[in-house]
N, C-alpha and C positions, 0 to 999 in steps of 0.2 A: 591612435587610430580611431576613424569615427565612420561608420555605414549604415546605411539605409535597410533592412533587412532585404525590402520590396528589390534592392540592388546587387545583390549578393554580398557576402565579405571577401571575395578573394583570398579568402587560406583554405589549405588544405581539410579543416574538418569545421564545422559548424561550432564558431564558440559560446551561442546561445545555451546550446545543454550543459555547458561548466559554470556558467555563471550565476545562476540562484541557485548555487550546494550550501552544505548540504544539503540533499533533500530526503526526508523521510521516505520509506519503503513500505508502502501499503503489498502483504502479499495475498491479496482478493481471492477467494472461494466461493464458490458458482454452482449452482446447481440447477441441470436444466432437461431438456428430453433425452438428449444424450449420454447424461451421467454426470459428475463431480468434472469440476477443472481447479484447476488453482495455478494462478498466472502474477508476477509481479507488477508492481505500476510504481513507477518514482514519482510522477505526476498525482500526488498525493499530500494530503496534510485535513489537519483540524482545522475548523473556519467559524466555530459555535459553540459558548457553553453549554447556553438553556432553551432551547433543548440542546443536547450535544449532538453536533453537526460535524460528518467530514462529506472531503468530496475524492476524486479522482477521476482523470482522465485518462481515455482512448484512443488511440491514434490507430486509426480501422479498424472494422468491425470483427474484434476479436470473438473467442468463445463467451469471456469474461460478459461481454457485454449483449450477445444474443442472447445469455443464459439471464441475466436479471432483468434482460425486458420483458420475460416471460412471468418471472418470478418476482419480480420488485424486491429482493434481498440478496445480499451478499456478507460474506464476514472478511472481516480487515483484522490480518495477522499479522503482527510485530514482530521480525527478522530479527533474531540476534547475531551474535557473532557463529556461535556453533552452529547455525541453520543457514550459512553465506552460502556453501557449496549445493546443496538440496535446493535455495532458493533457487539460486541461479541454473539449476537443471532444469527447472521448471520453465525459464523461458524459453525453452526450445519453441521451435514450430510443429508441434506434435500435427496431427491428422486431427480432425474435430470429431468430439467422441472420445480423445484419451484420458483418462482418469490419471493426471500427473500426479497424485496423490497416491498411486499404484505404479505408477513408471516411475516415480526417482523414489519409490522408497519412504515417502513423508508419514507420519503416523497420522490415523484421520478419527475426529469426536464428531458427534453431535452440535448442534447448537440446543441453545435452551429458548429463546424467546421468537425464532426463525425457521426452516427448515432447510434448512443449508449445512453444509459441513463446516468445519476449522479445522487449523492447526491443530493438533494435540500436542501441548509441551510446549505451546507460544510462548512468550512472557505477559503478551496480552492478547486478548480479541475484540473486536468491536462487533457486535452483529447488529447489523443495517437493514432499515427500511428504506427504500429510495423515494425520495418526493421529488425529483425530476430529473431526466435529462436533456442537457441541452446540446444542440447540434452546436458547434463552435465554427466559423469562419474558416475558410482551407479545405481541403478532401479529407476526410474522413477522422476529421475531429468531435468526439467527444466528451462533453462532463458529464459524470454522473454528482449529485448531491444525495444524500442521504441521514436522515436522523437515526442515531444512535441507538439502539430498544433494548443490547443486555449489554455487558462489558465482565470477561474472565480477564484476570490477574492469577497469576504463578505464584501460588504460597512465598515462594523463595524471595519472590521481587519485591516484596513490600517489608519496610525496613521502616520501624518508628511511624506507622501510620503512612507514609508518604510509597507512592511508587518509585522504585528505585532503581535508575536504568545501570547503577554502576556494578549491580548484580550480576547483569547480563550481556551487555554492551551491544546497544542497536547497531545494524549495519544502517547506512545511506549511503545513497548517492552525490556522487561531484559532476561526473558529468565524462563524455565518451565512454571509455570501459573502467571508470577509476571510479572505486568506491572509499568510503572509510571506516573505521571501526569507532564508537563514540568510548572514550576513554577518562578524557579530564574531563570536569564539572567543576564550578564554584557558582558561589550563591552572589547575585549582586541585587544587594536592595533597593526599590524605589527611594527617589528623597520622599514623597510622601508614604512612606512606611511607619507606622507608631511601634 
C-alpha cells in the first residue's frame, strides 16, 4: 500500500500514529494561573546531550501549553508501568483549572531548579526551561523545545551507576489505543567500540 497523506489513506484509522512506536511518554507538569495540570504527550523524546535537550508536541492549545507560555517551564515525568492507569486518567478532558494531580490521585513534589510541580515517585523527572516554541504546519500544531536545568532519578532505578529502566519498566506508546510495557533490553555494541 502507498498514500499521499495530503490524499487520505482510506482505512478505517490513521496508520501514521502506529508507525514511529514505540514512542516514549513525556507526562508534562504545568503550572500556570489556574493551578497545577499534568497531561501526557507521546509526541515526546530527547533530541540533545550538551546541553540536554527534549522537546514535545501539542495538538491544540492545551492547559499544558497555556501554562508554559506564561511560565517558560515544565517538568517531564517518566511513566512507568505502575503509573499506566493514573497516567492515562489524566488524559481526560478535565475543565481548565483542574489540578489532575488532585483528580486522579497522583502524588505531587516540588521542583528543585523550576517552580513547577512533578511527579512524586517518578523513576525520573526532567525540569525544563523552554527556549522556544514553534507553531508547526496544520491547526493547532505545536513544539515546544526545552533545555534540561535539573534531573531526579529514583534511588531504586539506578543500578551499577547506570539508569536502569529494567527496574521500573517504562510505558510507551504504539499508536491508536495500544501501548507497551518495556520489558527486554540487551546491549548491542557500536563496531567502533574499544
Amino acid at each position: 500500500m502507498f498514500y499521499r497523506p495530503s490524499d487520505g489513506h482510506g482505512l478505517p484509522h490513521n496508520p501514521f500514529n502506529a508507525i514511529v512506536s514505540p514512542r516514549p511518554i513525556g507526562w508534562i507538569a504545568t503550572r500556570g494561573p489556574l493551578g497545577d495540570n499534568l497531561a501526557p504527550y507521546s509526541f515526546f523524546n530527547a533530541v540533545a546531550y550538551v546541553p540536554p535537550q527534549v522537546i514535545f508536541s501539542s495538538t491544540g492549545v492545551k492547559d499544558s501549553l497555556t501554562n508554559l507560555r506564561e511560565t517558560r517551564v515544565f517538568s517531564a515525568n517518566i511513566v512507568e508501568e505502575a503509573m499506566l492507569d493514573a497516567m492515562s486518567e489524566t488524559s481526560a478532558g478535565f475543565p481548565p483549572g483542574t489540578d489532575e494531580f488532585a483528580a486522579c490521585n497522583v502524588p505531587k513534589a516540588e521542583c528543585t531548579t523550576i517552580r513547577c510541580p512533578r511527579v512524586a515517585g517518578a523513576p525520573a523527572t526532567l525540569e525544563c526551561q523552554v527556549t522556544e516554541i514553534v507553531e508547526l504546519r496544520g491547526t493547532g500544531n505545536f513544539l515546544v523545545v526545552a533545555e534540561v536545568t535539573g534531573v531526579h532519578l529514583r534511588d531504586d532505578c539506578l543500578t551499577d551507576g547506570r539508569f536502569d529502566i529494567t527496574a521500573f519498566h517504562p510505558v510507551a506508546r504504539l499508536g491508536y489505543r495500544d501501548y507497551t510495557i518495556v520489558r527486554d533490553t540487551f546491549e548491542k555494541r557500536r563496531p567502533d567500540d574499544s
